[in-house]
C-alpha positions in Angstrom: 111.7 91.6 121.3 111.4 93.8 124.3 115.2 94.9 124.2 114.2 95.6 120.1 111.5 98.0 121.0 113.2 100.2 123.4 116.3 100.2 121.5 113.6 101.8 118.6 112.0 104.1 120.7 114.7 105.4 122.3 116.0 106.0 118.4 113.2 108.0 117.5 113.5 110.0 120.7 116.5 111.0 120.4 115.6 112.1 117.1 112.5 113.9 118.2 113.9 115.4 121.9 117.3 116.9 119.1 114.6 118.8 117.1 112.0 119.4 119.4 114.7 121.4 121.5 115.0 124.0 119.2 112.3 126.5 121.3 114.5 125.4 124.4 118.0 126.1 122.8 117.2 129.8 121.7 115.7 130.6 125.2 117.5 129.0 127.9 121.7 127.6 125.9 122.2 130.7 123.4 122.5 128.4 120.8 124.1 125.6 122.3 122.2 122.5 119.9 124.2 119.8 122.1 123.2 120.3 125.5 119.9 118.7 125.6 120.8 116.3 122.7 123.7 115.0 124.9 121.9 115.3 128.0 119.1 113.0 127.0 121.2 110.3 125.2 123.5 110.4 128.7 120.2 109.6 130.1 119.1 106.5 127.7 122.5 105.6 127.9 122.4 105.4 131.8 118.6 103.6 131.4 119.8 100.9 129.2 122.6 99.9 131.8 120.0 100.5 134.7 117.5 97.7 132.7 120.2 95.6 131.8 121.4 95.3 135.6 118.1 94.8 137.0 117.1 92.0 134.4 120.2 90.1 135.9 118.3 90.4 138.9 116.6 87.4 140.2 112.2 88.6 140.4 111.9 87.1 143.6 114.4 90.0 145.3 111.4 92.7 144.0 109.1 90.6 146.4 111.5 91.4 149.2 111.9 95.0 148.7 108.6 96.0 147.6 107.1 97.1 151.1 110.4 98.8 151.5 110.1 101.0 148.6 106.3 101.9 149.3 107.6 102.8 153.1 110.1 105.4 151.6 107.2 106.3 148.5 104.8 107.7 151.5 106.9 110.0 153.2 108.7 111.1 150.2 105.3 112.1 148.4 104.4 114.0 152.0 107.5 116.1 151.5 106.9 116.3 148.2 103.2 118.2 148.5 104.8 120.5 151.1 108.2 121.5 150.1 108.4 120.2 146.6 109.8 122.2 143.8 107.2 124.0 142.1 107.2 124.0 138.5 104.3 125.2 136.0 102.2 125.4 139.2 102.3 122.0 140.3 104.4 120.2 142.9 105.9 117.1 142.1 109.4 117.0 142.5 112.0 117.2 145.0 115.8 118.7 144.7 118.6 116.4 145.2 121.2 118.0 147.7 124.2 119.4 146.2 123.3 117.9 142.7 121.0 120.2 141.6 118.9 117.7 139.7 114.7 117.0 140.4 113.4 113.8 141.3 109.9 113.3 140.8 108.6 110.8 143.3 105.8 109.8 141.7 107.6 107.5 139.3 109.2 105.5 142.4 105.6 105.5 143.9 103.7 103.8 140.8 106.6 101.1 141.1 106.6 100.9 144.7 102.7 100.4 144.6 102.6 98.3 141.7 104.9 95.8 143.1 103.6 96.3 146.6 99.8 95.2 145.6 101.5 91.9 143.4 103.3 90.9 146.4 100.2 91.2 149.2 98.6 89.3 146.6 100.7 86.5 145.9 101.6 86.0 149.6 99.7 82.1 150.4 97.9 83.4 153.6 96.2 86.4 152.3 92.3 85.6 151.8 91.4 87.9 148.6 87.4 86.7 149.8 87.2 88.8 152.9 86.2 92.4 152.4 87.9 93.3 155.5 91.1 91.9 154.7 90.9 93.1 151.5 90.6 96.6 152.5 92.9 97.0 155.0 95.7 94.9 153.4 95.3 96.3 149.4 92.7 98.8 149.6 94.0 101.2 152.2 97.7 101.3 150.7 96.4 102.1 147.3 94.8 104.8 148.3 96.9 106.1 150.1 99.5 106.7 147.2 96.8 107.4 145.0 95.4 110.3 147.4 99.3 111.7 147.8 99.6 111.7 144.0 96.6 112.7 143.3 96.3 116.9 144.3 99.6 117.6 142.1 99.1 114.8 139.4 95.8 113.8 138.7 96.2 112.1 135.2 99.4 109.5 137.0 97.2 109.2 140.2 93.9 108.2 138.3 96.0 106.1 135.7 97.7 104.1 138.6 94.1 103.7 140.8 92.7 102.0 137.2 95.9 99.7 136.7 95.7 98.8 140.4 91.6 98.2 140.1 92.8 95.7 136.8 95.8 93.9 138.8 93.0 93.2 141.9 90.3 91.8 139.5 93.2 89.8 137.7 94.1 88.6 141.0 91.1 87.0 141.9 88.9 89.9 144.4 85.8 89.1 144.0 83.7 91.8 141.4 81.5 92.2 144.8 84.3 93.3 147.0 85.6 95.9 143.8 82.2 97.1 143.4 82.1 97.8 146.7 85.7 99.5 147.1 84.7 102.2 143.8 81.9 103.3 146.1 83.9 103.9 149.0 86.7 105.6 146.3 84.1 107.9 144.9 82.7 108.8 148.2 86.9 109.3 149.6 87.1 112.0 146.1 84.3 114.0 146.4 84.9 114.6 150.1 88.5 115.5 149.8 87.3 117.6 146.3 84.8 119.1 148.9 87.7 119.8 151.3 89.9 121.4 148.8 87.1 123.9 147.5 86.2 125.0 151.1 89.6 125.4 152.2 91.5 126.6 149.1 88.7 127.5 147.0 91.5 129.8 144.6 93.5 126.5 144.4 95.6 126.7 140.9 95.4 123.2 140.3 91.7 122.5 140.8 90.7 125.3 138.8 93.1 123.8 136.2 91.1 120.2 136.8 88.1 121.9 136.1 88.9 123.6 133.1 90.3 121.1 131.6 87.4 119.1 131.9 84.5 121.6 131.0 87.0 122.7 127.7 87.2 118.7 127.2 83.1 118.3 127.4 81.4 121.7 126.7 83.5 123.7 124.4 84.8 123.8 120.7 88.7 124.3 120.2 89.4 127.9 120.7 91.9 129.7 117.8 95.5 129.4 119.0 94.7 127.5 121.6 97.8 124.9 122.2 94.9 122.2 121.2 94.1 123.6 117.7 98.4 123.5 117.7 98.6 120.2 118.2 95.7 119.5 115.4 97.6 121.5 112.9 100.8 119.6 113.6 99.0 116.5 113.0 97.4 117.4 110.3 100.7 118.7 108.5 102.5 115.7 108.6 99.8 113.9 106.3 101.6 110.4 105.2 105.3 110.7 105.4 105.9 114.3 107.2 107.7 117.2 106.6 111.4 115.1 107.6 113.2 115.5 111.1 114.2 118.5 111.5 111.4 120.8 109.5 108.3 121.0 112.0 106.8 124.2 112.0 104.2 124.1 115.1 107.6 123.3 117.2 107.3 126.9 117.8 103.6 126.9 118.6 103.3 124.4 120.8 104.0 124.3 124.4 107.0 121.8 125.5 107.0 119.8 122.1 109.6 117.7 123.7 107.3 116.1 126.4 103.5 116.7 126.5 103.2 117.2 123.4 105.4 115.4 121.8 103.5 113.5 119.5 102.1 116.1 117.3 105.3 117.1 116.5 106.6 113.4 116.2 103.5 113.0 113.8 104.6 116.3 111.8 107.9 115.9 111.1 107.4 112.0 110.3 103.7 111.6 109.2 101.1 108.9 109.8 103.4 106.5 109.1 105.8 107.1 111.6 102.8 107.2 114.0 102.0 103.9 113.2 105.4 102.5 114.0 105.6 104.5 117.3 101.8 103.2 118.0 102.9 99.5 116.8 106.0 99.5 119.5 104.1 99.9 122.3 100.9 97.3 121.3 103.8 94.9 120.8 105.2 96.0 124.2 101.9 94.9 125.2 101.4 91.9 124.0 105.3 90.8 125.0 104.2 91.9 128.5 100.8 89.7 128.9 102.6 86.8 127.4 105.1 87.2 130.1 102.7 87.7 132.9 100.5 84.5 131.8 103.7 82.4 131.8 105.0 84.0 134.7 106.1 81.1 137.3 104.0 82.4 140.1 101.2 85.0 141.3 103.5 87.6 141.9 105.6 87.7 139.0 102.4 87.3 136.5 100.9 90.3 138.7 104.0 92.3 138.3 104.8 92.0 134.5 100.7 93.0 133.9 101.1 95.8 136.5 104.5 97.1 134.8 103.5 96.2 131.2 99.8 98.4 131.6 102.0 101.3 133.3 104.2 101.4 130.4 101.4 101.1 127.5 98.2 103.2 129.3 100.2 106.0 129.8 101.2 106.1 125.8 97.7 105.9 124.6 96.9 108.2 127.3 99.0 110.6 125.8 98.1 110.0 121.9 94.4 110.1 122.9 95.1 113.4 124.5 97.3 115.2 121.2 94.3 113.9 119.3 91.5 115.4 121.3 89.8 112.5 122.5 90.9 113.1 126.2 91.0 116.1 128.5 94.4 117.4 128.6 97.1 115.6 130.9 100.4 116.3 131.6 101.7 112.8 130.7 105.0 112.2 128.7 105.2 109.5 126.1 107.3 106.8 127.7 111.1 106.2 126.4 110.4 109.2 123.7 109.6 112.2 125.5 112.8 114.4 127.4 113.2 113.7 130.9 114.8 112.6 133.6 113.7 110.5 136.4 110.5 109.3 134.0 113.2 107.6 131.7 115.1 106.0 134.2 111.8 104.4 136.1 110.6 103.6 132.7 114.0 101.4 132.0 114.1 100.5 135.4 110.7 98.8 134.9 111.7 96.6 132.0 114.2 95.8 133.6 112.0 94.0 136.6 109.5 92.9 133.5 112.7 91.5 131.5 114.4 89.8 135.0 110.6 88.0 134.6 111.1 86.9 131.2 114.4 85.2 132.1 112.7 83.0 135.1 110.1 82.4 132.3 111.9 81.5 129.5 114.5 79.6 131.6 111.9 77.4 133.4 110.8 76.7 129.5 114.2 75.5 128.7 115.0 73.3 131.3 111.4 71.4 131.2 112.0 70.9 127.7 115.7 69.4 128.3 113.8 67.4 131.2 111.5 66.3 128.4 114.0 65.3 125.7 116.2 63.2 128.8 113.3 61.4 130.0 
């Protein structure tokens, strides 16, 4: 079922990423249609071997590299906040040497921590009772990558704190020892908020924080505002759309092929099509939490929940924001917008959530065959 679903979603975004180019292909290609339509299907082509060679994978290897990839995910966000390549004012990717391609380290950070937290808490001698433990052990790491993502990506940053928050209280920490960790957190953000004001008071990205917010909360949508764009686009595709290939707000809307990619997915094939794309991921969802119920131990069960959330929050994050009922975000829709290292993590993290299923499934089988011999 999983392998169904992204072999759908990656249909309809190659679909979407072919037409939503359009803006990109007059400005940037002189008219060269292919380039980003064969650039992104090299890509999903590339993701699908990536997940289907991790899935061979046996889950308990992930346990043994996991602190590995956090060590490398702290250092390389570092560099990434202080020589990162800048684009639309944020930093959050680094060059590859000689390549020429980005690599945004955030996406191997949420894995890194994700898998990091399900292995500390699956380890037998951990004691998830005793606060200092706790904090040291989970608490400390998590915000760590969470504070290093946070001043150049606050939408992944607060998304990954919330699925980390879910994956501790599904792990058994106490609601005491949680309650007691969000005070500290909120206490940690306002002073580093505090910190960022005083020192950099003209900072770009806090003003855009802000903004967004207090536009979110206090104000209506302004005319030609890339919200009311979005709206429209919606609103144009009424039940079936206007067909791929005929969306009008394309032209309106900034990067229709990422961060806003659903309005024009909901243009060009209407509320039904929304439906489907919505009804992928909830079944993603619910494949996932079967998974990480039946999962033969603590880590594997943490790390499909961990994955599955990461996969399926930052969707509805995205829908919730193209239909105005969150602040704007910067966050792609998973296996349909145009990328590059987002589509690759994204496969590469079925692929752990699939190499899951397998120990799961097989463990099924060979109780039953125990079953039918004895």
């Amino acid at each position: 079922m999983i392998w169904v679903v992204a072999v759908i979603l990656s249909g309809f975004s190659v679909l979407a990423v072919y037409s939503a180019t359009s803006t990109l292909v007059f400005k940037q290609k002189e008219w060269n249609t292919e380039y980003y339509l064969m650039k992104h299907v090299g890509l999903i082509l590339m993701g699908f071997f990536l997940m289907y060679l991790i899935h061979k994978i046996k889950f308990r290897y992930f346990a043994r590299v996991a602190q590995l990839l956090f060590v490398i995910s702290v250092p390389l966000l570092i560099y990434t906040l202080l020589a990162g390549v800048e684009i639309n004012e944020a930093r959050r990717w680094i060059e590859i040497p000689r390549i020429g391609l980005t690599f945004q380290t955030s996406d191997l950070a949420k894995i890194a921590l994700i898998l990091f937290v399900a292995r500390i808490m699956g380890g037998k001698e951990f004691d998830l009772n005793d606060w200092k433990s706790v904090l040291y052990v989970l608490f400390l790491p998590v915000f760590i990558i969470v504070g290093l993502i946070a001043p150049a990506n606050n939408s992944t940053a607060g998304l990954l704190l919330i699925i980390c928050l879910l994956m501790l209280y599904y792990g058994g920490v106490s609601m005491q020892i949680l309650r007691k960790f969000g005070l500290y957190l909120i206490v940690g953000f306002v002073l580093l908020f505090t910190i960022m004001i005083l020192v950099k008071p003209d900072s770009t990205r806090l003003n855009t924080l802000t903004s967004r917010i207090n536009s979110f909360l206090f104000e209506e949508v302004q005319p030609g505002s890339h919200e009311e764009q979005a709206l429209i686009a919606i609103a144009n595709g009424e039940l079936l759309g206007k067909l791929p290939g005929h969306s009008i707000q394309k032209y309106k809307m900034p990067h229709p092929y990422s961060d806003s990619l659903f309005p024009f997915f909901i243009e060009e094939y209407g509320f039904a099509g929304g439906l489907i794309l919505l009804l992928m991921f909830i079944i993603l969802l619910y494949r996932g939490i079967r998974i990480a119920i039946r999962a033969p131990g603590k880590f594997s069960g943490l790390a499909a929940l961990g994955i599955t959330m990461m996969i399926v929050f930052q969707a509805l994050l995205h829908i919730l924001v193209a239909v105005r009922l969150f602040p704007t975000t910067g966050q792609p829709l998973p296996f349909v917008s145009m990328g590059g290292t987002s589509i690759l993590f994204t496969f590469l993290s079925l692929g752990i959530l699939l190499s899951i299923s397998r120990e799961v499934y097989s463990n099924e089988e060979e109780h039953e065959n125990v079953r039918k011999t004895v």
